[in-house]
N, C-alpha and C positions, 0 to 999 in steps of 0.2 A: 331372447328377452329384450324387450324396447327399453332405449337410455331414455330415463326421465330427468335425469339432472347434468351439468358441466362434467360433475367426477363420475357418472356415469359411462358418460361419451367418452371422456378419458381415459377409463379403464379399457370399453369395450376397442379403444384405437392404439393400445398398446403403452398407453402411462402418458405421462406429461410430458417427459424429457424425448420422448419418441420425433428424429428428426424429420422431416417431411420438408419438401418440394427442394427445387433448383438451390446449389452453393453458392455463394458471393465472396470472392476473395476480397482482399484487403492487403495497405500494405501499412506500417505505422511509422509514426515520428515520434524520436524520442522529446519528450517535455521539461521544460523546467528545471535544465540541467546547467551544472557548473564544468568544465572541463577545468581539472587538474591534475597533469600530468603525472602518470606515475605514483600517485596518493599514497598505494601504500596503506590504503584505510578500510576498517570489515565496518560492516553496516550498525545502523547507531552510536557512530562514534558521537560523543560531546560530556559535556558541552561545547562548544565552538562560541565566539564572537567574531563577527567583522567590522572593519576599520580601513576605512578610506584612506590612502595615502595622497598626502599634498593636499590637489585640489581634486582629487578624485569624488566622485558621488557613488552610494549605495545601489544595485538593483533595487530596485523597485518590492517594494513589498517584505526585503529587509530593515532591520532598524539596527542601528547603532548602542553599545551595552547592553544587548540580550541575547539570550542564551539560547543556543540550536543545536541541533546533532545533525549529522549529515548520514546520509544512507549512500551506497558505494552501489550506482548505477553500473558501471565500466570499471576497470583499470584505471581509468583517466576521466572519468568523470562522477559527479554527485550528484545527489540531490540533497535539497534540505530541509529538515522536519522542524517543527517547533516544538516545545517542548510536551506536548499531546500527544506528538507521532504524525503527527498534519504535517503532509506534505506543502511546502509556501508555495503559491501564487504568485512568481515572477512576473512583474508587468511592465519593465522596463529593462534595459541591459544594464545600466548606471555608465559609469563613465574610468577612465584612469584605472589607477591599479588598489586594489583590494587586499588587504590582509588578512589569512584567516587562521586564528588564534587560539589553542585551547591548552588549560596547563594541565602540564607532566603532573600523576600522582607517583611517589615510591612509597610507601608506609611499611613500616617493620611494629609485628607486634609477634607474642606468645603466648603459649596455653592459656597463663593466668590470666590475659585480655580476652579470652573466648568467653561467652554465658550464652551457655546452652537452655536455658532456661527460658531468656528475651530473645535469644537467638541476633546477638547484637556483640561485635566486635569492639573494642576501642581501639582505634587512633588518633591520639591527642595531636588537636587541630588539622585535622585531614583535610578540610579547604573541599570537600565532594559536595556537590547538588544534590538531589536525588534525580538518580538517571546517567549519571555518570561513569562512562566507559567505552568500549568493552576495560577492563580490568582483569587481569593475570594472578593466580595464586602462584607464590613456589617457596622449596623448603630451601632454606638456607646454613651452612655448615653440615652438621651432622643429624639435624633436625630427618624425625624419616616419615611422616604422617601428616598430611594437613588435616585440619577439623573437616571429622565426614558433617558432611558426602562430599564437599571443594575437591576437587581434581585439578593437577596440573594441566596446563598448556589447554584451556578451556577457558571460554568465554565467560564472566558476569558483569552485571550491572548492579551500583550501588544505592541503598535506600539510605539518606540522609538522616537520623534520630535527632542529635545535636550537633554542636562545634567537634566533640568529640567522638562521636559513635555510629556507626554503621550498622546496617544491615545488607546482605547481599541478596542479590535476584538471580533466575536465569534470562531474564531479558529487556532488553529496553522497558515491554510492555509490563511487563512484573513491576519492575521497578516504581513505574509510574503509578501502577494501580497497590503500590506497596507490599505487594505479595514476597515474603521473603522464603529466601530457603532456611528449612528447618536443621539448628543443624545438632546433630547429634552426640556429636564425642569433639573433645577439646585439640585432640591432633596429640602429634608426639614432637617437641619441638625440641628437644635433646641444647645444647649450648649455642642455636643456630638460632633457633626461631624462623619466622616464614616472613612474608613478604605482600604487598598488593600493591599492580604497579600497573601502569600505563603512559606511554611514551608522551611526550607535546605535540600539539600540533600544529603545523609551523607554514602553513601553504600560501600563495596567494594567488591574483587572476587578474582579468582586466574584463574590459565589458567586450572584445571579443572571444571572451570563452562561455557569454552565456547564453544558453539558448531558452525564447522563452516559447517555445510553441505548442504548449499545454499537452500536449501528448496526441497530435490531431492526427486520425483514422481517415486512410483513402480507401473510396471502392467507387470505378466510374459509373455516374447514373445506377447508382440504388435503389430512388425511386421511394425513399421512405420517409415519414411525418418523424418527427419528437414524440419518443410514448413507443415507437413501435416496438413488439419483443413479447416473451420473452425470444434474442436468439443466444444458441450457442456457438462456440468457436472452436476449430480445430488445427491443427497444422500437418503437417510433411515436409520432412527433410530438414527440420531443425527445432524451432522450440518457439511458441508463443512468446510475443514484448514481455517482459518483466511486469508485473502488475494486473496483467491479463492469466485468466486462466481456463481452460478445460473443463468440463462436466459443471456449470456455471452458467446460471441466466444473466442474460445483461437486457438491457434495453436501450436504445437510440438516442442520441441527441443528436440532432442534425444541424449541422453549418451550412452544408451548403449541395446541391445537388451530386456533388462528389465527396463531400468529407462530411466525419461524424463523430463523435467520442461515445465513449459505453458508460453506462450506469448501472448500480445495481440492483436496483429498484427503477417500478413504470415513477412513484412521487418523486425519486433524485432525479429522474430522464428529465420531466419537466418541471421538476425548479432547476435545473441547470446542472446539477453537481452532479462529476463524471469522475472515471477512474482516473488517475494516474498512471500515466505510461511510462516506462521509464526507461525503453530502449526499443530499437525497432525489430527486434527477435531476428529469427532467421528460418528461413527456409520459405514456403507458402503459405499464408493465415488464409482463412476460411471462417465464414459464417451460414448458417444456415438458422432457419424458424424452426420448434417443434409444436407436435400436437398440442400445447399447451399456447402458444400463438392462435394456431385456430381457434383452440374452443375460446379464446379471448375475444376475437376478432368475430366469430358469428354472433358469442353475447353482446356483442353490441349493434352486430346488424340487427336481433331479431331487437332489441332496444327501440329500432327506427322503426323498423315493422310494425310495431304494435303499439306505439308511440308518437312517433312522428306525424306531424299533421300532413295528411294526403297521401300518407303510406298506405293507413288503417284502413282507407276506403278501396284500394287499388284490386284487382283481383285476386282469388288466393295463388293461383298459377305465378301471375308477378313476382307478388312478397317471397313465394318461396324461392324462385329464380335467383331476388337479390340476393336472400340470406347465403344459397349456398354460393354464388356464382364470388359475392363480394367476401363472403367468410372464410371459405378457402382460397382463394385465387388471390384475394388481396392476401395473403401470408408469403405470396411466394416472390423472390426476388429477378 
């Protein structure tokens, strides 16, 4: 049966995601990262502030009294999100030494501060954002139930109500987009009651622990435009950079004839905005085009073909030469 359309040909080629032609490794840099030794921090911690000491200056792209979470790139190093979950835009190291500050919660409440109803806690004057954590439940004395579904030794995030009331999350992203847990029974808090707590945080750095190199992508002479894609990526022998990932289209942004960042989308390739890298993975990366490359890549030869001035007139033998010769062949790396 003849393909009449793009999803035609895609079918008949084995689907969209179907890999096709030569691999291009790749090696990566991690991005936009803080190195703090030994942190000790699980991802989304905040809020955080920083605060220049002496005469020290800001990185670049931070500001002074606002509030960030940091995501736990390394053992020893971060990154920092704003309070959206956007990774910042380091654009300078700053200078001197930095402190990075976020306060301890401990709150003690019991049953009759649970409403199962709003699904909303009291803690008079709990001092929380919303977003603020991770955060710890636990039962205290003789207390033997936290309010289902909370679990011990398990991560949340809190939704801010008022000065006085909360709401909890399962994650940064809940929290922000105010999605709470529902919760269903008030706990059994016996002459103990429970607890919500999370440590300070207390670090600080100087402007050589920060790296600002956006997350930049080597593969020698690749040979490709901004826009190109979609490809996928694979690894061996250890595990794709953090922020990257497997069974996933990306698209090209191109620096420079050897480096490039991924997008994920062809509109983010070329307005500029690229993934965040957040560490240089390990073992071998790998990129390769699929069937879905092609059929992109001949839709826009036969576009010239039938379009383009001096194409239309060229012989039919020519046009179809270009289409297949530049539709396929330009997919391959």
């Amino acid at each position: 049966m003849p393909t009449k359309t793009k999803a035609d040909f895609l079918t008949a080629m084995g689907g969209a995601t179907t890999a096709v032609g030569s691999t291009k490794a790749f090696t990566a840099a991690a991005g936009n990262l803080i190195t703090m030794s030994s942190h000790g921090l699980g991802d989304y911690t905040g809020p955080v502030q920083f605060a220049p000491q002496g005469a020290g200056v800001l990185p670049g792209g931070l500001s002074a009294s606002t509030n960030y979470w940091l995501l736990a790139s390394t053992v020893n190093a971060v990154q920092v999100l704003t309070a959206a979950g956007v990774p910042v835009d380091l654009t300078s190291v700053g200078s001197g030494t930095i402190d990075v500050d976020g306060a301890a919660v401990n709150e003690a409440f019991a049953e009759a501060q649970v409403n199962i109803t709003t699904n909303a806690i009291t803690m008079t004057a709990h001092g929380a954002v919303t977003g603020y954590g991770p955060v710890r439940f636990a039962l205290t004395g003789d207390a033997s139930a936290l309010p289902a579904p909370l679990a011990v030794l398990t991560d949340y995030w809190l939704i801010r109500v008022d000065d006085n009331t909360v709401k909890v999350a399962t994650s940064f992203a809940n929290a922000i987009a105010g999605t709470a847990i529902d919760l269903t029974d008030v706990g059994t808090d016996g002459t103990g009651g429970f607890t919500c707590s999370r440590a300070a945080v207390n670090d600080d750095f100087t402007s050589g622990d920060v790296t600002i190199t956006d997350g930049l992508l080597t593969s020698a002479d690749h040979g490709k435009d901004t826009g190109f894609g979609p490809v996928r990526l694979t690894n061996s022998g250890g595990a794709l950079p953090a922020g990257l990932a497997g069974s996933t289209d990306y698209w090209m942004i191109v620096v420079s004839s050897s480096t490039f960042r991924l997008a994920t989308s062809k509109a983010n390739a070329l307005a500029g905005v690229a993934v965040e890298v957040q560490d240089a993975g390990s073992g071998t990366h790998s990129m390769r085009a699929t069937m879905q490359t092609v059929a992109d890549q001949m839709e826009q030869c036969l576009d010239e073909v039938l379009c383009f001035p001096g194409y239309n007139t060229m012989p039919k033998d020519v046009n179809v030469n270009k289409f297949w010769v530049e539709g396929c062949q330009g997919t391959g790396f």
